[in-house]
C-alpha positions as CSV (number, residue, x, y, z in Angstrom):
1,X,-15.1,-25.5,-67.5
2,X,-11.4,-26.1,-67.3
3,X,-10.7,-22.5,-67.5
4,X,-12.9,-21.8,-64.6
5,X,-11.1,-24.9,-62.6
6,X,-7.7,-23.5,-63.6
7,X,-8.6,-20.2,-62.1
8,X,-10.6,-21.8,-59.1
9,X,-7.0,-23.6,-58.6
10,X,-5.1,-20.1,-58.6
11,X,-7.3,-18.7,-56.8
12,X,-7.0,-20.9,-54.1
13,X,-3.1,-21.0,-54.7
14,X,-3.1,-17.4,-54.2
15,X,-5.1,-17.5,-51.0
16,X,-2.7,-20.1,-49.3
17,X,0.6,-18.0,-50.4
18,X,-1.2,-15.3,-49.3
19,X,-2.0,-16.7,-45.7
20,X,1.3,-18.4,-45.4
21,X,3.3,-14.8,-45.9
22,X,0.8,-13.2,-43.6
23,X,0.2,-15.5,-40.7
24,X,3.7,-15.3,-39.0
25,X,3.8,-11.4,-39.2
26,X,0.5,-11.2,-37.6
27,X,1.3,-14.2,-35.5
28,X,4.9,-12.2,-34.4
29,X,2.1,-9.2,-33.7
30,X,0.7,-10.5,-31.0
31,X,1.2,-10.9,-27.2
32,X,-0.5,-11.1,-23.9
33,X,-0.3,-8.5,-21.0
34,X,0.3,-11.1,-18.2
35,X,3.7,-10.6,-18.1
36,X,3.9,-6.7,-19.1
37,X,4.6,-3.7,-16.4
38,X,5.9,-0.2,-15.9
39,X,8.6,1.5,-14.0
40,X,8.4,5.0,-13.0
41,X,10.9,7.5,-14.1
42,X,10.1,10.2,-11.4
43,X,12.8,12.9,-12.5
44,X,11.8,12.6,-16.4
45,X,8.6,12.2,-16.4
46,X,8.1,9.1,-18.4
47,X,7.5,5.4,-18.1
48,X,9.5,2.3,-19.4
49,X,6.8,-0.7,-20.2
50,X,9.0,-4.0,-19.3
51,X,8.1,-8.0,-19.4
52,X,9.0,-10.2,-17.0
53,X,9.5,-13.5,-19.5
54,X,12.8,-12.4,-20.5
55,X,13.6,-9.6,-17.9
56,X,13.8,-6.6,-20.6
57,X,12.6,-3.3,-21.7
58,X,10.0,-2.5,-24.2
59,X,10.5,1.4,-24.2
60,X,9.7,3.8,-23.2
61,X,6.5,6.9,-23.1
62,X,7.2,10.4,-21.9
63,X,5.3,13.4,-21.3
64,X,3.1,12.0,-18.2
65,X,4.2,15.0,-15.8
66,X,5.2,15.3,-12.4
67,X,5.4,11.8,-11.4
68,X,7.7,12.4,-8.0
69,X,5.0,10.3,-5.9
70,X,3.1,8.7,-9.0
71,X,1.2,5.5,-8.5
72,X,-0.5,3.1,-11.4
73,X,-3.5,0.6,-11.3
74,X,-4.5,-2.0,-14.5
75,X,-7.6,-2.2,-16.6
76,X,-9.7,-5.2,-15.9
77,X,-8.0,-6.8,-19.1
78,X,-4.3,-5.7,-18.1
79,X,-3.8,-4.0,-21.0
80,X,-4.2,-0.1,-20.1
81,X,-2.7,1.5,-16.7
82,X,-3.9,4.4,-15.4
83,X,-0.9,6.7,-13.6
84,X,-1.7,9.1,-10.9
85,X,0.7,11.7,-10.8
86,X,1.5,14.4,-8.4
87,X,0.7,17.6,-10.1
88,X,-3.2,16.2,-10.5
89,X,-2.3,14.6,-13.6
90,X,-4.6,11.4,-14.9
91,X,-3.2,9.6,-17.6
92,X,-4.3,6.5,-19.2
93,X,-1.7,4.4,-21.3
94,X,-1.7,1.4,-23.7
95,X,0.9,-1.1,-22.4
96,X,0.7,-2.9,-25.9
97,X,0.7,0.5,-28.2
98,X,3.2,1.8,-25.7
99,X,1.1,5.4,-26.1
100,X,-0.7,7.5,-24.0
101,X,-4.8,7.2,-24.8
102,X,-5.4,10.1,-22.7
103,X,-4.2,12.4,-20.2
104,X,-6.2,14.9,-17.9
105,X,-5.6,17.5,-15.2
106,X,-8.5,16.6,-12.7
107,X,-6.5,18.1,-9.4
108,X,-3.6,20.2,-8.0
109,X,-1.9,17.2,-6.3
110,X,-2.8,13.5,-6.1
111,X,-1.9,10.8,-3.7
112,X,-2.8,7.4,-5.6
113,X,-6.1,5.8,-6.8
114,X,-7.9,2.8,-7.1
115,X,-10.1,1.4,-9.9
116,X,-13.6,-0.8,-8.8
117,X,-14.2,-4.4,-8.7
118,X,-15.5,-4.4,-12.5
119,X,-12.8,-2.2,-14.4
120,X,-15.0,0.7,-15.0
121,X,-14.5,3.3,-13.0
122,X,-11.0,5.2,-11.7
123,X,-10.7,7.0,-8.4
124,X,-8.5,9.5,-8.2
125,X,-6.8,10.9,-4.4
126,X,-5.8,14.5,-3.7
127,X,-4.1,16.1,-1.1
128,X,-4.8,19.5,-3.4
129,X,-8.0,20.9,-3.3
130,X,-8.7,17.3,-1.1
131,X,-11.3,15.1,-1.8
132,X,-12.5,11.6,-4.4
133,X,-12.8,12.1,-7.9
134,X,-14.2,9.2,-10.2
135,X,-14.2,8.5,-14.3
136,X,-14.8,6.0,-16.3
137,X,-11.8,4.2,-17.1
138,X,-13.3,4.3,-21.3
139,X,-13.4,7.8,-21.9
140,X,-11.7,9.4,-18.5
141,X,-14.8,11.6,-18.3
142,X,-15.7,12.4,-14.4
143,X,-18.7,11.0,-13.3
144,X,-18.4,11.8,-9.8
145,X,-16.7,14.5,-7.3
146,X,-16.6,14.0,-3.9
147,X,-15.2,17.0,-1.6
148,X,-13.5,15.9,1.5
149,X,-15.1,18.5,3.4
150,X,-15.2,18.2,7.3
151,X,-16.3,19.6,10.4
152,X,-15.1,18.4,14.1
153,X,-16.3,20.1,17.7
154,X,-13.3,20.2,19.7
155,X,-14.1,20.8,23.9
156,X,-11.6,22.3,26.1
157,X,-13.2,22.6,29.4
158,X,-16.0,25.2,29.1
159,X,-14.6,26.0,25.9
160,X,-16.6,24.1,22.5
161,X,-13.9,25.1,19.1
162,X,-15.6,23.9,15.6
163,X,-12.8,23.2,13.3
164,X,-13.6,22.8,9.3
165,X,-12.0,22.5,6.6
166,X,-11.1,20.2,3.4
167,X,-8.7,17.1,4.2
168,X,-6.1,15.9,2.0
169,X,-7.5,11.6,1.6
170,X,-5.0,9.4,1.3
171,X,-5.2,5.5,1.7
172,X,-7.7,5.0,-1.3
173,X,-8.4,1.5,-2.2
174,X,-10.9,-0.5,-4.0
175,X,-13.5,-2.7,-2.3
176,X,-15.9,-5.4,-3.6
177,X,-19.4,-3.7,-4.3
178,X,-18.0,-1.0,-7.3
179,X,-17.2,0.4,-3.4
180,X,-14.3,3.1,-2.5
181,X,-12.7,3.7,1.1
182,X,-10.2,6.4,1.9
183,X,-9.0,8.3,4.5
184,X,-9.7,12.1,5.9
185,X,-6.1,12.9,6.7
186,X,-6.8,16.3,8.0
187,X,-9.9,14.7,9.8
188,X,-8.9,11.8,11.4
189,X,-12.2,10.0,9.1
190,X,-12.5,6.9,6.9
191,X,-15.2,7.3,4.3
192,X,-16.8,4.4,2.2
193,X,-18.5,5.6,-1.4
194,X,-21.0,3.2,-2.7
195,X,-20.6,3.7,-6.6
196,X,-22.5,1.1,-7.8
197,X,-24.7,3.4,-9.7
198,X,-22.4,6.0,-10.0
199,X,-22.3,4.9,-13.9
200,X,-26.1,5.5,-13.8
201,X,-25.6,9.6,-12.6
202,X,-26.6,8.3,-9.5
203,X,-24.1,10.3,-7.0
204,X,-22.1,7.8,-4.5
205,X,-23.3,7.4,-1.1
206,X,-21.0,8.5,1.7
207,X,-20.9,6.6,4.7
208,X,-18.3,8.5,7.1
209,X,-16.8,7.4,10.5
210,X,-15.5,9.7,12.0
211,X,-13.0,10.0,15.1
212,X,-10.8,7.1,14.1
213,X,-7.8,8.8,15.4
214,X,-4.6,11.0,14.9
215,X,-4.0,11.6,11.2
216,X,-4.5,8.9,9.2
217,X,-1.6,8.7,6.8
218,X,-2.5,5.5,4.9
219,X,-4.5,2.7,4.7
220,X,-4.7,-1.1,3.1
221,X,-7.4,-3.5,2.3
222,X,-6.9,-7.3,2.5
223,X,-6.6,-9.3,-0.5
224,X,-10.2,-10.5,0.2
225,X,-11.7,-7.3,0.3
226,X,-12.5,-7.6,3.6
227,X,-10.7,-5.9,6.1
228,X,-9.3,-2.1,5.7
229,X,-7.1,-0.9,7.9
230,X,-5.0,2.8,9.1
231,X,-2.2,4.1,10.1
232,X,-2.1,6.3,12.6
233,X,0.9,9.0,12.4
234,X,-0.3,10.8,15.2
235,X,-0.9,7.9,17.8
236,X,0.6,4.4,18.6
237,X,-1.8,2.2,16.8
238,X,-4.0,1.5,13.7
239,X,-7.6,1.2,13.1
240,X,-9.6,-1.0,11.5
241,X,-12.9,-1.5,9.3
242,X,-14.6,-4.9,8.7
243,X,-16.4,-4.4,5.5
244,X,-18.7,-7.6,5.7
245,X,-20.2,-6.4,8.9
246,X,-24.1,-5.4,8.6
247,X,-23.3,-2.4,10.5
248,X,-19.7,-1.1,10.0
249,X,-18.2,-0.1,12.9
250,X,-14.1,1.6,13.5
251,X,-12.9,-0.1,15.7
252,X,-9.1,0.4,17.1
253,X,-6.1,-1.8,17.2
254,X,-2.1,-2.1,18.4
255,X,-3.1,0.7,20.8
256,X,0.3,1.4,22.3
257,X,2.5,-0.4,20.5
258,X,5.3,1.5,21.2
259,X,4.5,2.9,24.8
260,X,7.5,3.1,26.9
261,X,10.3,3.4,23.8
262,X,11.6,7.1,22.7
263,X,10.8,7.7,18.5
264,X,12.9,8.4,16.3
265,X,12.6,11.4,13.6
266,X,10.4,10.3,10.8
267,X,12.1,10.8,7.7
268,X,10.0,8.9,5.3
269,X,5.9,7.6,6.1
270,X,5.8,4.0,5.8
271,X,3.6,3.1,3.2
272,X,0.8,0.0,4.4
273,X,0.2,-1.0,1.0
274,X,3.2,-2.5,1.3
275,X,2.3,-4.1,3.9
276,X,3.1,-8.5,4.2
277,X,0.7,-11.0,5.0
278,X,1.8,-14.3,5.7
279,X,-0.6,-17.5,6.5
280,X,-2.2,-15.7,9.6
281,X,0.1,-12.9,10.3
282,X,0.4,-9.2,9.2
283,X,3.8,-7.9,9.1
284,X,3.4,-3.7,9.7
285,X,5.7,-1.0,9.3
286,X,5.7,0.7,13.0
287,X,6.3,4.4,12.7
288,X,9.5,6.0,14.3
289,X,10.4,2.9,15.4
290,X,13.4,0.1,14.1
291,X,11.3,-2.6,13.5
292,X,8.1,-5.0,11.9
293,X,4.6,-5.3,14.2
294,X,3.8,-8.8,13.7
295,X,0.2,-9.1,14.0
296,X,-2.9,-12.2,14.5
297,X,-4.8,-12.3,11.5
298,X,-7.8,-13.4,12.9
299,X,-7.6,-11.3,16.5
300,X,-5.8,-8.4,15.1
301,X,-3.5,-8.3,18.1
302,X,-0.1,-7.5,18.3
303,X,2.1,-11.1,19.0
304,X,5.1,-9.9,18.6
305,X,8.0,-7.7,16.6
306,X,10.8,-8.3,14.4
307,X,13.8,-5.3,14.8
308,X,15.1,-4.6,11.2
309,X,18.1,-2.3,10.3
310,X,16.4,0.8,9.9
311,X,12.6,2.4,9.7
312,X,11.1,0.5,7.2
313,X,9.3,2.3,4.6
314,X,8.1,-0.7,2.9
315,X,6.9,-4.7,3.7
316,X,6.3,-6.8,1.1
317,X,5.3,-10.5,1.1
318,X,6.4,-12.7,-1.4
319,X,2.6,-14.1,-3.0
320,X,3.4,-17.0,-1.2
321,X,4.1,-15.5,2.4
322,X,7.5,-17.4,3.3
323,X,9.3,-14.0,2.6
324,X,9.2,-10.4,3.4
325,X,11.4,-7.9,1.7
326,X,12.1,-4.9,3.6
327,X,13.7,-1.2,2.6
328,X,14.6,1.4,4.7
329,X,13.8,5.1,5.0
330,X,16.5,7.8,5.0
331,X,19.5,7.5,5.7
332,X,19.2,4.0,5.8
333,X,17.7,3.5,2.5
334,X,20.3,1.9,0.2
335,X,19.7,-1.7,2.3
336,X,17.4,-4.2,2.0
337,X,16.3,-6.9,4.4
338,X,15.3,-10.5,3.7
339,X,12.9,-12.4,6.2
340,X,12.2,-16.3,6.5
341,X,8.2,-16.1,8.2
342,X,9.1,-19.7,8.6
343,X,11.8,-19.4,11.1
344,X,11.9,-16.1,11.8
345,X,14.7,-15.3,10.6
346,X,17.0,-12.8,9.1
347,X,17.5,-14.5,5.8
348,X,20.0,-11.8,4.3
349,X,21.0,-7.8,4.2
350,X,22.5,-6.5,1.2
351,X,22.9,-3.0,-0.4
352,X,21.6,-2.2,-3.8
353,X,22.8,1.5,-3.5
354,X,21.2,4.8,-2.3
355,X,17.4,5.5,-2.1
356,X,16.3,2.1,-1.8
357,X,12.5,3.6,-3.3
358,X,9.8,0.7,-4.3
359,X,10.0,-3.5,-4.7
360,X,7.6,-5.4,-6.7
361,X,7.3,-9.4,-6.9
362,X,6.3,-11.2,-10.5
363,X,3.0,-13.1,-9.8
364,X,4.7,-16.5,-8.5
365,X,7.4,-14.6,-6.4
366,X,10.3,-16.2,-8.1
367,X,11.8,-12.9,-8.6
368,X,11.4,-9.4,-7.1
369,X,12.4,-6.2,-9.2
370,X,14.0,-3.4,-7.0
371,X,14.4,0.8,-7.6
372,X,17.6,2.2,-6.7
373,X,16.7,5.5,-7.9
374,X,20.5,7.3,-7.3
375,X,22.1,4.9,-9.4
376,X,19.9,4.5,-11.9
377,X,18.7,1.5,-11.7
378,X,16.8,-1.6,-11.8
379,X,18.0,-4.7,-10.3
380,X,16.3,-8.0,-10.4
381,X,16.5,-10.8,-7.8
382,X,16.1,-14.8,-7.6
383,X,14.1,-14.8,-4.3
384,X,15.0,-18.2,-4.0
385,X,19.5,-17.6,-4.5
386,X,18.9,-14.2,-3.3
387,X,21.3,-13.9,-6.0
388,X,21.0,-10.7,-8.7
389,X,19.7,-11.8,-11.9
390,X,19.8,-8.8,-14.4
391,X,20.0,-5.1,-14.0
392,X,18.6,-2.6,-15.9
393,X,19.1,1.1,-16.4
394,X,16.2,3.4,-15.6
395,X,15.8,7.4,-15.5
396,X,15.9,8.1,-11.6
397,X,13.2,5.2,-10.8
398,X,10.6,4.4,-8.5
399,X,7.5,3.0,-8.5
400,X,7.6,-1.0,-10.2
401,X,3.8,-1.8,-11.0
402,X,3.1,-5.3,-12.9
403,X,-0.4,-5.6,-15.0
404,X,-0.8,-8.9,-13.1
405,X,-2.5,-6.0,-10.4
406,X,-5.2,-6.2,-12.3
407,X,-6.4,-9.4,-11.0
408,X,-6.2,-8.9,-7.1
409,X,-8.3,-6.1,-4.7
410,X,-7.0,-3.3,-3.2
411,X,-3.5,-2.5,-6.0
């Protein structure tokens, strides 16, 4: 008996050294993906995954392609992103492994993607062959190909032309309902796919509307999933979907927003997912023009415009609306513009350096990370000092995407 309790007792001894040299190592193992991100190394084709906590880098993952225009959405649990790069690339990494999972070729040139409402599915956008393609965000195996073919019956007096063709889609966002939208570039289209059974082999259903306007270059969806709205290169003014109508209708707005005033060459598309809302005002990009359309939430009707020092290419809201960052298209782009939505006004201008290319905001808004792709660069900002914080080096940079996406519609 007392051997038994003298082994019992070492046993036990054993079990709590055991735990106690263990626990902190696994314990140091561990972190959450709140705070995690990635910045786009266009020239090198690679990725740095950062943290916001402390402002550094974690490292870095390379072989993800041609990533000149590349975009990135968030698994439902923030811990994979999913890259879309130019050359059709599809690429799924583990922010926490700092690996790639998997990487597929699914098209000749893609424009962005979304991923639905539940985290399952991945859309992907091409401008090369054109067209939707959807996998499940698991295994990146397509479950779904949708062509953006078109055809449009053009009359010129007596004279009926059919045109046809497949569009480039751009402006691809998620929407409650496992639902897609996107535009028909080529087309002058928006299309909704219903993909709630998608998973199911059930193919999406398409609903189209069709003669929206001028080449649609871009679109948005508001932060409630309700509303998606776009650009119209082609044409002074935007259009507009409500999604929780019970029968959808396009319907225009900011017709002839800039009638009267002479364009300017377009060097760079403003992007609308950048676009800023603040309490009950949108702040748009206007195309070939120097300055913000400020816009009624609730009427969508243009109430104003703020000139800024250049075209802007992108305007972003701090989360909380008081602010909107502004940068600049070529050969304006090594500025940046702050804006009080209080006041309106010009809060301050400074110049990071050349090619000015993507801001992104950490979930509160107490800092906004910056690309300044010519130098190198990454420079961080107190949005409240407007003072720089930190910079960090970076391989040609562009896109900033934070996990935190994962938790909001429509990035």
């Amino acid at each position: 008996m007392r051997m038994a309790n003298t082994i019992s007792r070492r046993v036990f001894a054993f079990l709590i050294l055991t735990l106690f040299l263990i626990s902190p190592t696994v314990a140091g193992n561990l972190r959450g993906t709140g705070d995690l991100g990635l910045i786009v190394e266009r020239a090198a084709g690679s990725i740095q995954i950062i943290e916001t906590t402390n402002n550094t880098s974690l490292g870095r993952i390379k072989g993800l392609g041609d990533l000149s225009h590349a975009s990135a959405v968030f698994s439902r649990d923030a811990r994979f992103a999913f890259i879309f790069g130019r050359d059709g690339g599809l690429t799924k990494v583990d922010l926490l492994t700092r690996k790639i999972v998997k990487r597929v070729i699914q098209g000749g040139n893609s424009i962005g993607g979304a991923i639905s409402d539940d985290g399952r599915m991945v859309a992907v956008s091409n401008y090369s062959p054109g067209g939707v393609k959807i996998f499940r965000t698991d295994t990146l195996e397509m479950i779904a190909d949708i062509p953006a073919t078109y055809g449009q019956v053009i009359k010129k007096g007596t004279t009926t032309i059919t045109i046809s063709g497949q569009s480039k889609t751009v402006g691809l966002v998620d929407a409650p309902g496992k639902k897609f939208v996107f535009s028909l570039y080529n087309a002058g289209e928006i299309w909704v796919a219903d993909c709630s059974k998608c998973l199911e082999g059930v193919k999406p259903k398409i609903t189209k509307f069709k003669n929206v306007g001028k080449l649609p270059y871009d679109g948005l969806i508001t932060g409630d999933g309700r509303t998606y709205i776009a650009g119209l290169f082609g044409e002074d003014g935007m259009v507009k979907l409500d999604l929780w109508q019970d029968k959808l209708k396009a319907e225009r707005i900011l017709d002839g927003y800039g009638k009267g005033e002479k364009k300017l060459p377009v060097y760079k598309m403003p992007h609308l997912e950048g676009w800023a809302l603040a309490g009950n005002r949108f702040f748009l990009p206007a195309i070939g023009h120097h300055e913000l359309l400020v816009m009624d939430a609730g009427s969508f009707k243009q109430i104003g415009s703020f000139p800024v020092y250049g075209q802007p290419v992108f305007a972003m809201a701090r989360p909380d609306g008081r602010q909107i960052w502004v940068n600049f298209a070529h050969p304006r782009n090594d500025t940046v513009q702050v804006i009080d939505t209080h006041t309106m006004k010009l809060l301050k201008e400074f110049k990071p350096g050349k090619a000015v290319l993507h801001m992104e905001f950490t979930p509160r808004g107490e800092q906004v990370w910056i690309s300044v792709r010519d130098a190198d660069r990454i420079d961080i900002y107190d949005t409240k000092t407007l003072k720089l914080v930190k910079s960090l080096p970076a391989q040609k940079p562009s896109g900033i995407f934070f996990a935190a996406r994962a938790m909001r519609t429509g990035l």
